[in-house]
PAROMAR-719360 format. One record per residue: residue in one letter; x, y, z of N, C-alpha, C in turn. Coordinates in pm, whole numbers, plus 50000, padded with zeros to 5 digits. Layout:
% residues N
SITE type    nx    ny    nz   cax   cay   caz    cx    cy    cz
SITE    A     X     Y     Z     X     Y     Z     X     Y     Z
...
% end
This chain:
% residues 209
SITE type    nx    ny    nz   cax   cay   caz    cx    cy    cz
SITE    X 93372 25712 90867 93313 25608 90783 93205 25670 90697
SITE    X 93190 25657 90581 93141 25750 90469 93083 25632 90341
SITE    X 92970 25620 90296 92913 25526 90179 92958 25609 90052
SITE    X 93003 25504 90023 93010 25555 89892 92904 25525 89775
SITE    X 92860 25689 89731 92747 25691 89619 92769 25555 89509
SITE    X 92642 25512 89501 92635 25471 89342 92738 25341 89372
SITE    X 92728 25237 89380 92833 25145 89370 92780 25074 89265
SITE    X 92919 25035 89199 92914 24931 89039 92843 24816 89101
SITE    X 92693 24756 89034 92651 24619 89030 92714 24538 89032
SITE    X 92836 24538 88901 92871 24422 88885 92985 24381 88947
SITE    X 93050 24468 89038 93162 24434 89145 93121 24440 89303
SITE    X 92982 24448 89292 92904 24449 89440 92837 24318 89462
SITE    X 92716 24355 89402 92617 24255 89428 92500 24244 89325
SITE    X 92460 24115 89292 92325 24181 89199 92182 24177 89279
SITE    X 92180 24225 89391 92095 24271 89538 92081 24436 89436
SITE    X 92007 24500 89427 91929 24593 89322 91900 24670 89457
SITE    X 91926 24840 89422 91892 24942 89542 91719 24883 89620
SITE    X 91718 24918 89676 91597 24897 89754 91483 24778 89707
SITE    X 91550 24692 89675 91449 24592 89620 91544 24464 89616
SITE    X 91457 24339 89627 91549 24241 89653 91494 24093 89538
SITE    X 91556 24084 89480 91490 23925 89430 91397 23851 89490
SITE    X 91283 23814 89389 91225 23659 89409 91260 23548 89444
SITE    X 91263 23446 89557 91341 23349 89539 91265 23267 89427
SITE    X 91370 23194 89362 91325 23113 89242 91194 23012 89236
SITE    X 91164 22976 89379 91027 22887 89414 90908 22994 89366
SITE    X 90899 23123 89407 90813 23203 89378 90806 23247 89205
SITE    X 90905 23258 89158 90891 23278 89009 90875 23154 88935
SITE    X 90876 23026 88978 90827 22876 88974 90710 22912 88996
SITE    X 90642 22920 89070 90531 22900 89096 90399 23008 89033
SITE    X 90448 23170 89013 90389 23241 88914 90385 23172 88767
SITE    X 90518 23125 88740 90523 23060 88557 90449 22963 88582
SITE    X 90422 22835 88644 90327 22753 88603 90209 22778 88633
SITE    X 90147 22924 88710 90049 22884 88721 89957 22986 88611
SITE    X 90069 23065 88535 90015 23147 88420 89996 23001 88288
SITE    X 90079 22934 88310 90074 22815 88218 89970 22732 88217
SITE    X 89886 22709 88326 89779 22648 88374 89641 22665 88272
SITE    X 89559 22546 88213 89450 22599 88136 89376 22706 88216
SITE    X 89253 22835 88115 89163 22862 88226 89033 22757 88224
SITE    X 89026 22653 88156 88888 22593 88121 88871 22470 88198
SITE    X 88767 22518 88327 88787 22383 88412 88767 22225 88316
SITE    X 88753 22205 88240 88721 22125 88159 88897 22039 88155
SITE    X 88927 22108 88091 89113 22133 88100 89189 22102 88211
SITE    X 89138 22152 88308 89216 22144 88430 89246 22011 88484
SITE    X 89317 21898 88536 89372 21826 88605 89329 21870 88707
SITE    X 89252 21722 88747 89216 21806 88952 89260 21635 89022
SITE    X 89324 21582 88965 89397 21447 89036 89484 21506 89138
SITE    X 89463 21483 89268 89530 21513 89348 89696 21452 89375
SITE    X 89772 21501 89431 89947 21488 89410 89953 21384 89512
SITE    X 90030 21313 89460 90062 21161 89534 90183 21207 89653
SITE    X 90213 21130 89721 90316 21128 89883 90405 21202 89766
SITE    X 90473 21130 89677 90584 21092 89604 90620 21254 89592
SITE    X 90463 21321 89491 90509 21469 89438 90509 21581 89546
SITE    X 90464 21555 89661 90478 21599 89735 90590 21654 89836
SITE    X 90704 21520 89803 90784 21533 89885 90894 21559 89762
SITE    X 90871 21554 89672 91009 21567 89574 90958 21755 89559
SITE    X 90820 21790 89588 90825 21944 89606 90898 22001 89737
SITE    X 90955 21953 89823 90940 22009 89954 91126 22020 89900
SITE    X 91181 21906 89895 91278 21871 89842 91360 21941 89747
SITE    X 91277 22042 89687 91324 22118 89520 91316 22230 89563
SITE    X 91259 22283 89717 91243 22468 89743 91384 22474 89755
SITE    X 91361 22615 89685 91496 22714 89704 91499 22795 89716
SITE    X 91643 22891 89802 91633 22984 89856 91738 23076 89798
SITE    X 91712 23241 89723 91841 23306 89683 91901 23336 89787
SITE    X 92008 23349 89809 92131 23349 89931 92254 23489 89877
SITE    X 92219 23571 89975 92387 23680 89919 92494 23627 90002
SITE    X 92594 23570 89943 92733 23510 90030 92824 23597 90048
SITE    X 92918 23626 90163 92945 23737 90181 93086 23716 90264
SITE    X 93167 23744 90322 93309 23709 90394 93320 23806 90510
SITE    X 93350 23780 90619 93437 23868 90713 93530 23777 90728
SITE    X 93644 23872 90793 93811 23809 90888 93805 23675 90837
SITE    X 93803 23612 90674 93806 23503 90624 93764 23379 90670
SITE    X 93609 23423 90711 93507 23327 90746 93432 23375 90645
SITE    X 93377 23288 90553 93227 23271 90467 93099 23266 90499
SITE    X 93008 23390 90493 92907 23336 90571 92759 23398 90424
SITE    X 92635 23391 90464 92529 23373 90351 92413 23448 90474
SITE    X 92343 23491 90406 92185 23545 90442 92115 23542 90328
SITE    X 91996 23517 90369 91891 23524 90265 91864 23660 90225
SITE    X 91856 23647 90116 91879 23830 89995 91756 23893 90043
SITE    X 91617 23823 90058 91514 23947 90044 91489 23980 90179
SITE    X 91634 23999 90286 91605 24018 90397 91655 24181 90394
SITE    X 91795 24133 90261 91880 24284 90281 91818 24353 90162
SITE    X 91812 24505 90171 91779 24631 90072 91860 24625 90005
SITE    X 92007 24657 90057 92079 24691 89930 92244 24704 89994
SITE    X 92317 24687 89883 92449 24663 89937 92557 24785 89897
SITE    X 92630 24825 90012 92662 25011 90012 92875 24965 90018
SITE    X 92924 25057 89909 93062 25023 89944 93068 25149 90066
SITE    X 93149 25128 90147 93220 25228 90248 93349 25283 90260
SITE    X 93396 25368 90298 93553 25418 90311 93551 25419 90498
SITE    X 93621 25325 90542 93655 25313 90657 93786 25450 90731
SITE    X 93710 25526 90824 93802 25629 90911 93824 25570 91066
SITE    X 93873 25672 91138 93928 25626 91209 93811 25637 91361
SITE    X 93646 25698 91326 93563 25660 91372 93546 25532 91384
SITE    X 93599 25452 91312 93522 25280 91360 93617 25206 91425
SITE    X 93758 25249 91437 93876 25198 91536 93782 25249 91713
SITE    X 93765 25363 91701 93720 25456 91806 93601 25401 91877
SITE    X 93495 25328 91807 93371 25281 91814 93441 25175 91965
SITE    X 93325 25197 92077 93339 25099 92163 93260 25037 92184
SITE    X 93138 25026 92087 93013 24928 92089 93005 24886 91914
SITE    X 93008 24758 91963 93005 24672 91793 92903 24684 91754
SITE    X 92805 24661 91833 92642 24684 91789 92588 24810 91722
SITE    X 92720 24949 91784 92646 25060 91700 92796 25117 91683
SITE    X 92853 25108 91579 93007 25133 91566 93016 25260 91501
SITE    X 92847 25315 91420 92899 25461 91400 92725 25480 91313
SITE    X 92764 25572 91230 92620 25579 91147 92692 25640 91000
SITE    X 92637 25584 90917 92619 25609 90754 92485 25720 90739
SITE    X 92496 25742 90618 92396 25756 90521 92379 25719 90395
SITE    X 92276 25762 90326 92262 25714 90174 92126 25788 90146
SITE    X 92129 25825 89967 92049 25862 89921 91935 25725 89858
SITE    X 91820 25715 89889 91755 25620 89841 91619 25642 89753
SITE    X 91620 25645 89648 91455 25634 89557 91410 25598 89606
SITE    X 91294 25670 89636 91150 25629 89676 91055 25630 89584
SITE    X 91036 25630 89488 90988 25637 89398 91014 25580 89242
SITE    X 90959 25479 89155 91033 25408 89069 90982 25510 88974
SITE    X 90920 25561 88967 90876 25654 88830 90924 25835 88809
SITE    X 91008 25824 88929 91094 26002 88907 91205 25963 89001
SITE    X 91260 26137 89021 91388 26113 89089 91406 26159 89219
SITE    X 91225 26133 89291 91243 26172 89425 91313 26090 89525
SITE    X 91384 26107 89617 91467 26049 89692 91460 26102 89818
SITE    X 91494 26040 89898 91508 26097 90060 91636 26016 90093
SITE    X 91730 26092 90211 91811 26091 90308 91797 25976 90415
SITE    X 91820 25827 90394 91803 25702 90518 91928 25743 90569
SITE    X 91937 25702 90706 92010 25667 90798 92058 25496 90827
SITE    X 92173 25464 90855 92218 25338 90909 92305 25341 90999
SITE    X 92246 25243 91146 92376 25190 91253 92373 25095 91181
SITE    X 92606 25157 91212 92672 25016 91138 92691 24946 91278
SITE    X 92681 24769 91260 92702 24667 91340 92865 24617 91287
SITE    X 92967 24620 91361 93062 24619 91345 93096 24391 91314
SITE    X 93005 24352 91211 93003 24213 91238 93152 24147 91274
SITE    X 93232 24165 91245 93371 24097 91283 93403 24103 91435
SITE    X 93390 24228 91465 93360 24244 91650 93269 24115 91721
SITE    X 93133 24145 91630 93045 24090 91688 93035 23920 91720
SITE    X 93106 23888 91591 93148 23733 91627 93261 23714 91640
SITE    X 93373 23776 91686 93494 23724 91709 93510 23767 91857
SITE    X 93648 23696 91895 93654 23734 92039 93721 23867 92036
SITE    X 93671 23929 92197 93705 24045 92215 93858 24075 92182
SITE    X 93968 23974 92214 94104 23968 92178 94151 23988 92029
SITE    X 94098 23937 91962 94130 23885 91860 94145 23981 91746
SITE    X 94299 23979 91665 94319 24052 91604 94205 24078 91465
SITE    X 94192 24220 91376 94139 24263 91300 94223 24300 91197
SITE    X 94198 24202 91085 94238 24266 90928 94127 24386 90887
SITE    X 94099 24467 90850 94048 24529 90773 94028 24530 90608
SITE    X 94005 24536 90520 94037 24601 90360 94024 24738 90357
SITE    X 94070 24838 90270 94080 24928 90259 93894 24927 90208
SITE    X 93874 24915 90133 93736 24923 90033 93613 24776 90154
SITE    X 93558 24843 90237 93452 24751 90275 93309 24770 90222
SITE    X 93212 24648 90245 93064 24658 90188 92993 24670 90318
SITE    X 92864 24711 90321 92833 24766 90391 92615 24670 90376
SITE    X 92582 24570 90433 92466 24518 90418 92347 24575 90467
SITE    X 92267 24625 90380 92150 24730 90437 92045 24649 90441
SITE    X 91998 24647 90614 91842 24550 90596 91744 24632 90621
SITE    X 91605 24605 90572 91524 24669 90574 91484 24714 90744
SITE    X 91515 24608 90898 91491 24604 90949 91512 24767 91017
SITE    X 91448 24829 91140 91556 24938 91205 91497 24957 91343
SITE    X 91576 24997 91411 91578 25014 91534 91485 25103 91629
SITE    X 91466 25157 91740 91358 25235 91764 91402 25410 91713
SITE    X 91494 25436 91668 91525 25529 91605 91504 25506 91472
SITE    X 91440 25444 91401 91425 25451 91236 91551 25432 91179
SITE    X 91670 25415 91221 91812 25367 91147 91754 25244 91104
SITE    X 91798 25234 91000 91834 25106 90910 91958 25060 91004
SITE    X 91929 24854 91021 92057 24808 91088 92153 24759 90948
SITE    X 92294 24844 90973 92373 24750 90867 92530 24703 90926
SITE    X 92529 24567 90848 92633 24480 90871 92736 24521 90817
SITE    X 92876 24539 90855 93032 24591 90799 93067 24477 90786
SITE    X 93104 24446 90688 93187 24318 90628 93287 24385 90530
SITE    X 93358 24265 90485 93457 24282 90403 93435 24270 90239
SITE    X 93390 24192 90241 93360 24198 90100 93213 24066 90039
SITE    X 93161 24133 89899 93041 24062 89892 93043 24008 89784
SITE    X 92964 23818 89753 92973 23812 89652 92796 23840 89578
SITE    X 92801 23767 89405 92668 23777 89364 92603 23668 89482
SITE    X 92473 23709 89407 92305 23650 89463 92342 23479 89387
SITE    X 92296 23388 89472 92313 23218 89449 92188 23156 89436
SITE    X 92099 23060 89424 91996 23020 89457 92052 22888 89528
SITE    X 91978 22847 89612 92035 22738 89697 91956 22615 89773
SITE    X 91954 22471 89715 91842 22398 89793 91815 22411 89982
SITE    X 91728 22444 90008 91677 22462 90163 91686 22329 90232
SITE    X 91714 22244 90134 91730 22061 90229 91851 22103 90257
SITE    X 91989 22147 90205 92131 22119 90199 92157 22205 90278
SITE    X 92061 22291 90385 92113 22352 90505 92129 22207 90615
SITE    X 92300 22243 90660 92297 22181 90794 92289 22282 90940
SITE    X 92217 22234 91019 92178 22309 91159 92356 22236 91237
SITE    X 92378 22353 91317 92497 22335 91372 92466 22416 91504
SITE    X 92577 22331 91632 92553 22355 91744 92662 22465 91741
SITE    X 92602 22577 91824 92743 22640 91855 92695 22728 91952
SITE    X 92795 22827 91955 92761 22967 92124 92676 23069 92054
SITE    X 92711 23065 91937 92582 23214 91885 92464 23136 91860
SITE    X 92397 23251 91882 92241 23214 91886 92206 23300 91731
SITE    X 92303 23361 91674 92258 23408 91482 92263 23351 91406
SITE    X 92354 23204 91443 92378 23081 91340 92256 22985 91322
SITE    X 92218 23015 91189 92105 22939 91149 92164 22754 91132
SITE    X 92291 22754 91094 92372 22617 91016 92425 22625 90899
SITE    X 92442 22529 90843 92595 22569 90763 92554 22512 90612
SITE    X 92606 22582 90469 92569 22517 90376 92654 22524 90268
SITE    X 92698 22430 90186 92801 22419 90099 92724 22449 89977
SITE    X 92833 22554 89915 92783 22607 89789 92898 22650 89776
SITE    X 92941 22592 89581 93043 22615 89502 93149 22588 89535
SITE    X 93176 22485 89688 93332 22401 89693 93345 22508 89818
SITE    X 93280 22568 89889 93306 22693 89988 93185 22644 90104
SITE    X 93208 22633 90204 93097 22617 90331 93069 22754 90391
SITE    X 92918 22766 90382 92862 22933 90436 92827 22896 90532
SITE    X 92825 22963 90631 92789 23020 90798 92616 23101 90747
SITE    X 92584 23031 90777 92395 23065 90711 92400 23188 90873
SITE    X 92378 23312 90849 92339 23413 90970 92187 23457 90953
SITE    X 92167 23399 91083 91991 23508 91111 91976 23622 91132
SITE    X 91966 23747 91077 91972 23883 91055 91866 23922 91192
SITE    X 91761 23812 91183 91653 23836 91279 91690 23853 91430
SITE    X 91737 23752 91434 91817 23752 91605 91889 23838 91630
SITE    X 92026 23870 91493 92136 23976 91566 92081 24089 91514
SITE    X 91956 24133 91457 91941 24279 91454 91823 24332 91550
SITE    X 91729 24213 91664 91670 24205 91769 91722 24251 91851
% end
């Protein structure tokens, strides 16, 4: 299993090497408050009624990368993951007998936005299709898989990353229109419809704990 350098943006993700989007509440909230008079004179200091209060709570949003395994739809919140890696699948990850650490990658990563110094990261891949399906249960593969890099890592300094199948763009998404759902995993945040498609909302936090 091998990353492949340099993957095209625009057939990956628009998740940007080592850096992750604003969610849109935060770039809301920088624009109006550059918009804001500076002259207390100017300023509005009437305090916000129940009403604006709750039509704010109501309007947060969250960017979401939506993403597929074994043709389940599922979503994480973007500024959890670094960056999104295509892979060439060998016959190391058939071989892998722990889903949790099914092999290790690498990648070259900028560290630096103003030259071309770079260093050598490491990633355990989490074999996610293993991880939520039953032990029985047959495996499609794709030839061409993506590969989800979170900032999080393990007591070895690996970066944890998710093997999936394929990824779409970055969404913004109301935080009311999550539904909480009962189920046996404890990574399922609940479930949220976006674009005629229902996402499996995953907590990166729990399954990379």
């Amino acid at each position: 299993m091998t990353a492949v350098p340099d993957p095209d943006p625009d057939t990956e993700s628009e998740t940007p090497a080592d850096s992750t989007p604003k969610p849109e509440s935060e770039s809301e909230s920088e624009s109006e408050s550059e918009s804001q008079p500076k002259s207390g004179l100017d300023t509005d200091t009437r305090q916000p009624s129940p009403d604006d209060r709750t039509r704010t709570r109501t309007q947060s949003r969250t960017r979401i990368l939506p993403f597929e395994s074994q043709g389940t739809a599922y979503c994480i919140d973007t500024q959890r993951v670094s960056r999104v890696l295509g892979v060439t699948l060998d016959g190391s990850l058939q071989a892998a007998t722990d889903p949790w650490y099914a092999g290790e990658v690498s990648f070259e990563s900028q560290w630096k936005q103003t030259d071309a110094d770079s260093e050598t990261r490491q990633v355990r891949v989490v074999d996610l299709a293993r991880v939520l399906s039953s032990p029985t249960a047959p495996l499609e593969r794709p030839s061409d898989a993506k590969l989800l890099v979170f900032e999080t890592t393990d007591d070895d300094e690996r970066h944890y990353g998710w093997l999936v199948d394929d990824v779409d763009v970055t969404a913004a998404v109301g935080e009311e229109e999550l539904v909480p759902t009962r189920t046996s995993h404890q990574f399922v945040t609940g479930r949220i419809d976006y674009d005629g498609t229902t996402l499996v909302w995953l907590d990166d936090r729990a399954l990379n704990d």
